[in-house]
C-alpha positions in Angstrom: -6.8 -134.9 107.0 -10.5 -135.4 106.2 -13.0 -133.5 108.0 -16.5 -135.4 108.2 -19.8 -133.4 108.1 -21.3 -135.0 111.2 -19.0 -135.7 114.1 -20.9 -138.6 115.5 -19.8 -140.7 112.7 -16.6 -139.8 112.8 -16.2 -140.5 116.3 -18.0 -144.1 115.9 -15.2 -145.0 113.1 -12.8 -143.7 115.4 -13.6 -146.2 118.5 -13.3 -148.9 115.4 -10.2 -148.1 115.0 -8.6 -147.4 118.6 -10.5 -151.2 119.3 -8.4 -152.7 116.3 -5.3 -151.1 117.7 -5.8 -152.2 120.5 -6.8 -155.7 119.5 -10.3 -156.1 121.8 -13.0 -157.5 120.3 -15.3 -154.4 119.6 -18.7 -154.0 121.4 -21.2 -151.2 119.1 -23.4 -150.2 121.5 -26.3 -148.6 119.8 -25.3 -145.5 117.4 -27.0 -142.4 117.0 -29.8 -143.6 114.1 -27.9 -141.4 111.5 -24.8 -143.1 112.1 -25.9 -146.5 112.0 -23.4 -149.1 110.2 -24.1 -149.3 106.3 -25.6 -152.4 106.9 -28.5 -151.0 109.2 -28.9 -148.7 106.4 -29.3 -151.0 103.4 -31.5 -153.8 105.0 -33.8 -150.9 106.0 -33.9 -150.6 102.1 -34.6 -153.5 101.5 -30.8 -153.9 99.8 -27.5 -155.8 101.0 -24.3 -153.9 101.2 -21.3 -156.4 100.3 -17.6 -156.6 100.8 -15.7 -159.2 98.9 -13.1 -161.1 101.4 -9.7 -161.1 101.4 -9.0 -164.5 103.5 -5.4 -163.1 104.9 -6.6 -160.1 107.0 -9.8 -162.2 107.9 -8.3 -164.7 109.9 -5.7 -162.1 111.6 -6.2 -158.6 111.3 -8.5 -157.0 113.9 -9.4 -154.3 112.3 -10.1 -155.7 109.1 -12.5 -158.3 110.8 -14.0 -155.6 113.1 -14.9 -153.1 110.2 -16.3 -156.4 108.0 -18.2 -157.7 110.8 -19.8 -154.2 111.5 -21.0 -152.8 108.3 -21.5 -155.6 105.9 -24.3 -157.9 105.7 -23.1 -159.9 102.5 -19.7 -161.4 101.6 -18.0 -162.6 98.1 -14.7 -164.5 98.6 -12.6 -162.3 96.6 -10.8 -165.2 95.6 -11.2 -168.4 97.6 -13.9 -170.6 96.0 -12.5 -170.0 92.1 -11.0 -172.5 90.4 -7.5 -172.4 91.3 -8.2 -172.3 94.9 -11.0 -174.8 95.2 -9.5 -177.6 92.5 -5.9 -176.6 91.9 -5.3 -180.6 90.5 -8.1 -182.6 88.6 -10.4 -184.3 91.7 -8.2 -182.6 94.4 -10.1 -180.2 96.3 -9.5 -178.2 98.9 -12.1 -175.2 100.7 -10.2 -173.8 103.8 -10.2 -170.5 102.3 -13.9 -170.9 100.8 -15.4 -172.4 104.3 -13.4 -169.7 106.4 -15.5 -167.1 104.8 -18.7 -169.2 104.8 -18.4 -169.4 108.8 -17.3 -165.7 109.2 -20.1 -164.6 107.3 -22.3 -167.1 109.2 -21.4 -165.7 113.0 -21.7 -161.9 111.9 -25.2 -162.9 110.1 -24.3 -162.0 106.6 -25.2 -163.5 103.0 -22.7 -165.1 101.0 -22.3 -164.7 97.5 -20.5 -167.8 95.7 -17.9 -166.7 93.2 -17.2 -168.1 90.9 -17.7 -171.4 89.1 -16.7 -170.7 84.9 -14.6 -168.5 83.8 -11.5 -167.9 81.8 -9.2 -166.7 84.5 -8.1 -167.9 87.4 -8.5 -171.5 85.9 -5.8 -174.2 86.3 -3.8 -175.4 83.2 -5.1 -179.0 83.5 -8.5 -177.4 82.5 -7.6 -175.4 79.6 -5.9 -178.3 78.1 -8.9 -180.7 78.0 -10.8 -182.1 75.0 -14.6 -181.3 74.4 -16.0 -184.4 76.1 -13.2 -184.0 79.2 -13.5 -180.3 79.9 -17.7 -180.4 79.7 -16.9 -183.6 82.6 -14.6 -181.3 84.8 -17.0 -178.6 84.7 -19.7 -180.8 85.7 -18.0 -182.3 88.2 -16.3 -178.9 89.3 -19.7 -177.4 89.7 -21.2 -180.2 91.3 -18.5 -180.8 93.8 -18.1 -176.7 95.1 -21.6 -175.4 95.1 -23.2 -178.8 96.4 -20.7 -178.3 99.2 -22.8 -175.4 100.3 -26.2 -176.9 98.8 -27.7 -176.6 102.4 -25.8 -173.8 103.9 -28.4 -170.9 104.6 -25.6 -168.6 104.1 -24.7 -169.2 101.2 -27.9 -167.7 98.6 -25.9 -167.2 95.4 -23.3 -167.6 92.6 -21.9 -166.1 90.0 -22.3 -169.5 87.6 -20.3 -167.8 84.8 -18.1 -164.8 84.2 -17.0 -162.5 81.5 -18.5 -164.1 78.8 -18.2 -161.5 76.0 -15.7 -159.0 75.1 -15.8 -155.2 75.2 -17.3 -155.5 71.4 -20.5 -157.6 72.6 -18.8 -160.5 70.4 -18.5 -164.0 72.5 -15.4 -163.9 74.2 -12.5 -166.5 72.8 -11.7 -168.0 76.3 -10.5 -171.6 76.3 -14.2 -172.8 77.2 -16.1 -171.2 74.2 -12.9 -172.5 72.0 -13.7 -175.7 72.9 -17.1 -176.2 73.7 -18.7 -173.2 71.7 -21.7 -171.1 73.7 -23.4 -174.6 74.7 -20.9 -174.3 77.6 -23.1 -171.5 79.5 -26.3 -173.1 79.4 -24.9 -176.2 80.7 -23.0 -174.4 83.3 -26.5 -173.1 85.2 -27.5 -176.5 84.5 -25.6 -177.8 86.5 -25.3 -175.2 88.9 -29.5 -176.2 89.4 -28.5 -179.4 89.8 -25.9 -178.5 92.8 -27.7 -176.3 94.4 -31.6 -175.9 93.8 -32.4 -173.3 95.8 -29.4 -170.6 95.1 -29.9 -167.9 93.1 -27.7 -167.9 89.3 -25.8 -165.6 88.5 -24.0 -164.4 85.0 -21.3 -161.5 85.8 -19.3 -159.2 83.1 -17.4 -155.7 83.5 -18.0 -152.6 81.6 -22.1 -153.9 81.6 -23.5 -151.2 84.1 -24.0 -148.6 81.8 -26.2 -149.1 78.0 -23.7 -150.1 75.4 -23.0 -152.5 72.9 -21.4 -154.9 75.6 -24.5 -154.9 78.0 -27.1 -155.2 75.1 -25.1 -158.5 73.8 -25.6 -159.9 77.9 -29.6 -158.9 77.6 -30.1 -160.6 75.0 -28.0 -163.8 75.6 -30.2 -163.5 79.1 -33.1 -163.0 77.1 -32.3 -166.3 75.2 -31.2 -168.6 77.8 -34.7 -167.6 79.7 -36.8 -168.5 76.7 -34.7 -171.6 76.4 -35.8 -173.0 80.2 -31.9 -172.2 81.2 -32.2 -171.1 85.1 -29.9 -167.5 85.3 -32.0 -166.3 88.5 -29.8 -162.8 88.5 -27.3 -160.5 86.6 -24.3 -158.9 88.1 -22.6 -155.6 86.8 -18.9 -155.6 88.2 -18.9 -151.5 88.4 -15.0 -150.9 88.4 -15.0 -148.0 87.5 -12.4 -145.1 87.2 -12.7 -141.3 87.6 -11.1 -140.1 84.8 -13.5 -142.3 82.3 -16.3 -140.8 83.1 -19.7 -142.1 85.1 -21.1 -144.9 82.9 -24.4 -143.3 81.5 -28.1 -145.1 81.8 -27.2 -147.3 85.0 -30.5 -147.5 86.9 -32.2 -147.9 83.4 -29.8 -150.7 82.1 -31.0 -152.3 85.5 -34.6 -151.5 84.6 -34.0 -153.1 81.0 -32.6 -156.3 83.0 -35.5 -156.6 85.8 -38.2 -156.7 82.7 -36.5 -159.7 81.9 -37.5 -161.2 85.0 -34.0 -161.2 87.1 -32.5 -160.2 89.9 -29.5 -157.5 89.5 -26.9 -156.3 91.5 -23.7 -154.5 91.3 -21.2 -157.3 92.1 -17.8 -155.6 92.4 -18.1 -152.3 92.7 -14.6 -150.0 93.0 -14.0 -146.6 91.7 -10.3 -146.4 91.2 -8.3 -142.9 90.6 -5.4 -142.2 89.0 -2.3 -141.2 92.1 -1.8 -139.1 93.5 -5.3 -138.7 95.5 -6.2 -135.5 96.2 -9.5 -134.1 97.9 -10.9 -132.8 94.3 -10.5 -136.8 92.9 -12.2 -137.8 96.6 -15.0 -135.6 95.5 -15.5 -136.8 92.3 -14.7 -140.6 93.6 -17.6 -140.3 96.2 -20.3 -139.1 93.4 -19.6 -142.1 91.7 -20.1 -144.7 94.6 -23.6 -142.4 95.5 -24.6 -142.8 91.8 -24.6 -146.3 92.0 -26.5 -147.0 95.0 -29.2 -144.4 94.0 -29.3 -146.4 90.6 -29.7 -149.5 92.9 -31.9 -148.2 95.4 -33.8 -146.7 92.6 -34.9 -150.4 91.3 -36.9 -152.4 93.1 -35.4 -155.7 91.5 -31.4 -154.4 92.6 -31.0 -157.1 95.2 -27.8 -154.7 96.7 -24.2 -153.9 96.1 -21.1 -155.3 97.1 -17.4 -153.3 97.3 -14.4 -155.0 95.9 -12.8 -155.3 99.2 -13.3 -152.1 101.4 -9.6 -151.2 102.3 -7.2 -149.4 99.9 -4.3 -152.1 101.9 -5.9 -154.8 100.0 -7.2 -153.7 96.6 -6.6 -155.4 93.5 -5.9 -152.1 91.6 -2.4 -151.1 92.1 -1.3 -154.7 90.7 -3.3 -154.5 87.7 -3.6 -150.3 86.8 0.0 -149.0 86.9 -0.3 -145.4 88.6 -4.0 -146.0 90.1 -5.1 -147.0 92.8 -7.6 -145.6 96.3 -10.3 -147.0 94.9 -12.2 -148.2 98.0 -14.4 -146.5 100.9 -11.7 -146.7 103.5 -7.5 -145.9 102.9 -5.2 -148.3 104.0 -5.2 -147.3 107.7 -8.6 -148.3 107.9 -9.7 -144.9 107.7 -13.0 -143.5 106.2 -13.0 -141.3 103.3 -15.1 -139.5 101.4 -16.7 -142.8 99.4 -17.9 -143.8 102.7 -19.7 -140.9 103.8 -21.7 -141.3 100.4 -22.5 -144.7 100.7 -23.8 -144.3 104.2 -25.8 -141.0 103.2 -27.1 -142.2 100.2 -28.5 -145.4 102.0 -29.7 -143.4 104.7 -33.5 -142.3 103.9 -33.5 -139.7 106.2 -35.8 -141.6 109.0 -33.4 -142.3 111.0 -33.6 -146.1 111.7 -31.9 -147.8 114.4 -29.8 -151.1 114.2 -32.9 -154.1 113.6 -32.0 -156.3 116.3 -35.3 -157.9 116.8 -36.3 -161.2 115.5 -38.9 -162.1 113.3 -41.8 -163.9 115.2 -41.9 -167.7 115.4 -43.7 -169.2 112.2 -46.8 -171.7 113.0 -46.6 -175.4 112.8 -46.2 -176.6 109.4 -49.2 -178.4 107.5 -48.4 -181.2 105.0 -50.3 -181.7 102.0 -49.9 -183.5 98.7 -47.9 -186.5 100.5 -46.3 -188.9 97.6 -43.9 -191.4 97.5 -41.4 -189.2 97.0 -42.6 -185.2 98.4 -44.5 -183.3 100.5 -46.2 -179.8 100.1 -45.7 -177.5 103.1 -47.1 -174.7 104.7 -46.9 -172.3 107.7 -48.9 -169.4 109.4 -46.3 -166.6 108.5 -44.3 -164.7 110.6 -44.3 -161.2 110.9 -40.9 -158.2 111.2 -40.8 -155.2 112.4 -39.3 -154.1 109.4 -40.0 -157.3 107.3 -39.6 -160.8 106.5 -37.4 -161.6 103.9 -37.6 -165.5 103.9 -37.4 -168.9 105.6 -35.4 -171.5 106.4 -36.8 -174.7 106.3 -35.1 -177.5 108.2 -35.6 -181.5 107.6 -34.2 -184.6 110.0 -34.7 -188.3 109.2 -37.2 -190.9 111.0 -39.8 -190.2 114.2 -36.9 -189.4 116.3 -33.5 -188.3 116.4 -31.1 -187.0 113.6 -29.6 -184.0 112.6 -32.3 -181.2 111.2 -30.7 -179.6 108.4 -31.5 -177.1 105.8 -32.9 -178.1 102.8 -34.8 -174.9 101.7 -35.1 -171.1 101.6 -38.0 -169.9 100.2 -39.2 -166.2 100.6 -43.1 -167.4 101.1 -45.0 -169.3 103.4 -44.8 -172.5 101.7 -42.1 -175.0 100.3 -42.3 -178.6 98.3 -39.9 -180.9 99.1 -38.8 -183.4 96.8 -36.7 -186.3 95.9 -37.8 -188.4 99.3 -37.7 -191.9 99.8 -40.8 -193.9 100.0 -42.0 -195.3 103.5 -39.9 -193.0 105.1 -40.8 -190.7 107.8 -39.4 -186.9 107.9 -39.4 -184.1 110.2 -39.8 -180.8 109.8 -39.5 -177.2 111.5 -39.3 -173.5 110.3 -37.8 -170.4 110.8 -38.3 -166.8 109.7 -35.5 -164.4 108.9 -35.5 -160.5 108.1 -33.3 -158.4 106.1 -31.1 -157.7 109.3 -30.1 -161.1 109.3 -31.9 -161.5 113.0 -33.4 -165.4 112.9 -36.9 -166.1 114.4 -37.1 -169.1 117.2 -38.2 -172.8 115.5 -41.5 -173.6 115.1 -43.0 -176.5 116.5 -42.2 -179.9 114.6 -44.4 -181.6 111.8 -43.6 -185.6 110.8 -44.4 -186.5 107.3 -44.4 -190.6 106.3 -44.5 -190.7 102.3 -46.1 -192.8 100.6 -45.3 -196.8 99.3 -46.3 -195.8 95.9 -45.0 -194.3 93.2 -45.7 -190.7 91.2 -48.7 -189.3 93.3 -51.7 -187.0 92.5 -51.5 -185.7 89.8 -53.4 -184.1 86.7 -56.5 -186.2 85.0 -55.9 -188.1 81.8 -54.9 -185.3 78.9 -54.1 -182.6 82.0 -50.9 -182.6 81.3 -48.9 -182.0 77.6 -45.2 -182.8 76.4 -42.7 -181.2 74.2 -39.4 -183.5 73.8 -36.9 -182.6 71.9 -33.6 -184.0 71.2 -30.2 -182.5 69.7 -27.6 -184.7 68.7 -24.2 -184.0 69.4 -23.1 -184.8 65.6 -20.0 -186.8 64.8 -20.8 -188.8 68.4 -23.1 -190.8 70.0 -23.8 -187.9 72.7 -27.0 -185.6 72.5 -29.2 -183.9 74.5 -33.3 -183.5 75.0 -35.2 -180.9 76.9 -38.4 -182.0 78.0 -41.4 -179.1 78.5 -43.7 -179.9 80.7 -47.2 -178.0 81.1 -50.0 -178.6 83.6 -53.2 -178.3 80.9 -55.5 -179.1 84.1 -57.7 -176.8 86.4 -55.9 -177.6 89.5 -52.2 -177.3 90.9 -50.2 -180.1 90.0 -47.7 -180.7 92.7 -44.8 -183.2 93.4 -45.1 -184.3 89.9 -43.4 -187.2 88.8 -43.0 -187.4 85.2 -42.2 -190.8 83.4 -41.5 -191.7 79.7 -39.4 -195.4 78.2 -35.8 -194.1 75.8 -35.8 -196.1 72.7 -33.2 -198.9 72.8 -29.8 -198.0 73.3 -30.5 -194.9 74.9 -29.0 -194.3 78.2 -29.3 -190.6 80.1 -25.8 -189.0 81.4 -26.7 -187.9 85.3 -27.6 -185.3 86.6 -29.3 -183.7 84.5 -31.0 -180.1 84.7 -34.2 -178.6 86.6 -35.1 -182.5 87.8 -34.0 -185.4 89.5 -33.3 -188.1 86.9 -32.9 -192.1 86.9 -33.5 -194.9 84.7 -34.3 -198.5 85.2 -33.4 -200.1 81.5 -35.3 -198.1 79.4 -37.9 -196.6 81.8 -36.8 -192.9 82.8 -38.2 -190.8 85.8 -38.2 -187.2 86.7 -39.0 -185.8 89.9 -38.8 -181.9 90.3 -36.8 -180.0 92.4 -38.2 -177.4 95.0 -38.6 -174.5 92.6 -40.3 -176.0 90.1 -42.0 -178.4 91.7 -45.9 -177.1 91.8 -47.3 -175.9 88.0 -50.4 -174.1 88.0 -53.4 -174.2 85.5 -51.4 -173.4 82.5 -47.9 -173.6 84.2 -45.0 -175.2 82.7 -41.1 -175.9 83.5 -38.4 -176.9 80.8 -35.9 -179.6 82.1 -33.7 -181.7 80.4 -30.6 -184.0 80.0 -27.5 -184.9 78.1 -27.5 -188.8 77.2 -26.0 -191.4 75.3 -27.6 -193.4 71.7 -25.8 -196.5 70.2 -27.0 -195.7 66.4 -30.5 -194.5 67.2 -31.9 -191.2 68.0 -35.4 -191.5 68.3 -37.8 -190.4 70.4 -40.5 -191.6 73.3 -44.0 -191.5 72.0 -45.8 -192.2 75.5 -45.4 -190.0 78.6 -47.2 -190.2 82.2 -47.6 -187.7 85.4 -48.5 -189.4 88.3 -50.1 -192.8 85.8 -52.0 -191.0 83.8 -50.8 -190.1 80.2 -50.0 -186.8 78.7 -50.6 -185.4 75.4 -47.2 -185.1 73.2 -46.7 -182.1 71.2 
């Protein structure tokens, strides 16, 4: 039997499970503030504390649902929304698992975590067997088909893009996708990932990365790269499984240090500390200093967004089926009872002040103000709302015409402001905000705002020579494929926003949709770009990289003549 230090909190885990036996919903009334769920704990941090989702027990097993309701506030689907369960045949899709996770998550106010779009497991045959030109399509269309699913879905804030890239030697690992397409196939994968989804945040996830070692020095610099190189990886994930008998990983919190002066977001993506059986109170010792290591390393760095468990249960955990003679790897055995691991997550998130469960809402954000109207965006703003314990971000909600439609998410930003682009000229849009805090509570709407764009095209933007070019163009070699990236840089004295940037192909030239970072189309030769919401105000000196893959018929030159909003820019 294990014997708990404070008897309040074994009591409240106790009611848990005497609820799930007797299959009643459970009602928390309001715990002791030491004993508040781990999720109370970490959103007082500032952090998320994850589970990832086994879809059997969630649509069935009281107390599975019960404890993932209560002490989570994020959610990977362990395995629903890979490869072989979202596209099992070429163009055949299919998201029951995927969406019942997305609507659990979304009545128990929790984040979802997308996972995951590349990687070399888990992927059907009909993949692995394509050719270069065929497998770079059905990733494309992979990616654009599964995140844009959830393009608008607040819950759903994040994806692992790509996975296990490199093997425990920092050397490129020799999966089917880098044997096919070489490295290029990363890149293009949060490429298109940006063009899905603009407002998610990217991830790249590998194992054995948490500590400093060769593996996790070849993943910052290949982060290091793609950043310089305009690719959009928003975030890094360490897996953390990690076993007992190999020691704690040395240098966590300053690996994640390393990775945050990159400019990222980290997290610890799949955490588990796995033993080798029997358990035995000394291993359950040592088992719950590893899970408190790693959320003091996290809670330790400001830019550690928070850590999710690989499952919670020992009933479902991977490990037994993969490590022959391992296994209670996770915070609670498989009769749903706490152990030791669980007492040191809670403890380590709890700061000693006692907070209470954060069930008040954010207060209602002003009326939006729109400026910077164009034919095809809008610039808004909002008097900002204010948290008891903080606001985390906003949900910004658009319908069609004066009157009626559906108002639906079309951004999340974590400021008081928001561009919206790739409207429709002479259209009129309505818009209305809300606030939400890091307990997941929602503010009430504001009041509504109606936008008409413009007949025009482009809009305000930079004086003549404000604004500067780099194109550059990379054929494919042996084909008639290649691709360009296009820099753009706002050389003015004044914000340029709801840019629309506008250049002629030489003959022959044709772009490949989507493209990355923009919204792309081409009449004949004559090629636009509008931005998409992140990138889509440069300051004085600002500049975004975006780019597409295209098409030449014997010719690769390049435009000599670009334009922001009419007026021309200078080409570098």
């Amino acid at each position: 039997m294990i014997i708990f230090a404070r008897g309040a909190r074994t009591a409240r885990m106790a009611v848990i499970a005497a609820a799930a036996a007797l299959a009643v919903p459970l009602v928390v009334a309001p715990p002791a503030a030491a004993d508040s769920p781990l999720r109370v704990h970490a959103a007082a941090r500032g952090k998320f504390i994850g589970y990832a989702a086994n879809t059997g027990p969630l649509a069935n097993e009281t107390a599975y649902r019960n404890i993932a309701a209560t002490e989570f506030n994020q959610v990977t689907a362990e395995n629903a929304m890979k490869w072989d369960s979202t596209e099992p045949s070429d163009g055949n899709y299919t998201f029951a698992g995927a969406d019942q996770v997305v609507a659990f998550a979304t009545a128990n106010n929790q984040q979802v975590h997308g996972h995951t779009l590349v990687w070399h497991s888990q992927t059907p045959g009909w993949v692995q067997g394509l050719s270069a030109t065929a497998m770079r399509t059905a990733m494309q269309d992979h990616i654009a088909t599964v995140a844009g699913r959830y393009a608008n879905n607040p819950a759903l804030v994040s994806w692992d893009v790509v996975n296990e890239v490199f093997d425990d030697n920092g050397n490129m690992r020799t999966s089917f996708w880098y044997n096919t397409l070489g490295a290029s196939y990363i890149a293009d994968a949060f490429r298109y990932a940006r063009a899905a989804d603009s407002n998610a945040r990217l991830c790249i996830n590998d194992y054995n990365v948490e500590g400093i070692n060769a593996k996790s020095t070849a993943m910052y610099n290949l982060v290091r790269q793609l950043r310089a190189d305009g690719v959009p990886v928003d975030c890094v994930g360490f897996q953390g499984h990690l076993a007992i008998q190999y020691g704690f990983p040395s240098q966590v919190q300053q690996n994640m240090e390393r990775f945050a002066a990159l400019g990222v977001q980290v997290r610890v993506t799949e955490l588990d500390v796995r033993m080798q059986m029997p358990r035995d109170s000394s291993k359950d010792t040592t088992q719950a200093t590893y899970y408190r290591n790693v959320v003091q390393a996290c809670l330790a760095v400001t830019a550690c967004a928070g850590i999710t468990i690989w499952g919670f249960t020992d009933k479902y955990s991977w490990v037994p089926d993969v490590f022959g003679g391992e296994g209670a790897a996770l915070p609670w055995d498989a009769n749903y009872s706490p152990k030791p691991a669980y007492t040191a997550i809670h403890d380590a998130l709890d700061d000693g002040s006692g907070p209470g469960p954060d069930t008040t809402p954010p207060t209602t954000p002003g009326t939006p103000t729109a400026s910077g109207v164009t034919s095809s965006g809008v610039s808004l703003s909002w008097a900002a709302s204010s948290d008891a314990v903080g606001v985390t971000g906003y949900d910004v909600l658009r319908a069609t015409g004066a009157s009626g439609g559906t108002f639906a998410v079309v951004g999340t930003p974590t400021s008081a402001s928001f561009v919206d682009s790739g409207l429709a000229a002479s259209t009129t849009y309505r818009y209305q905000v809300r606030a939400r805090d890091a307990a997941g509570n929602l503010s009430a709407l504001s009041p509504v705002v109606s936008v008409t764009t413009t007949a025009g095209g482009g809009g305000p933007g930079p004086g003549p020579s404000s604004c500067r070019v780099a194109y550059t163009i990379s054929p494919w070699g042996g084909s008639s494929g290649f691709t360009a990236g296009v820099t753009l840089t706002n050389t003015g004295t004044s914000t340029l926003s709801g840019w629309t940037l506008a250049f002629s192909l030489p003959t022959g030239q044709r772009i490949t949709p989507p493209g990355w970072s923009a919204t792309w189309s081409q009449s004949g030769q004559a090629v636009t770009a509008t931005p998409l919401s992140w990138n889509s105000t440069l300051a004085p000196g600002g500049s975004t990289t975006i780019g597409f893959n295209g098409t030449h018929t014997g010719g690769t030159g390049e435009p000599t003549t670009f334009t922001v909003g009419g007026s021309s820019c200078t080409v570098v």
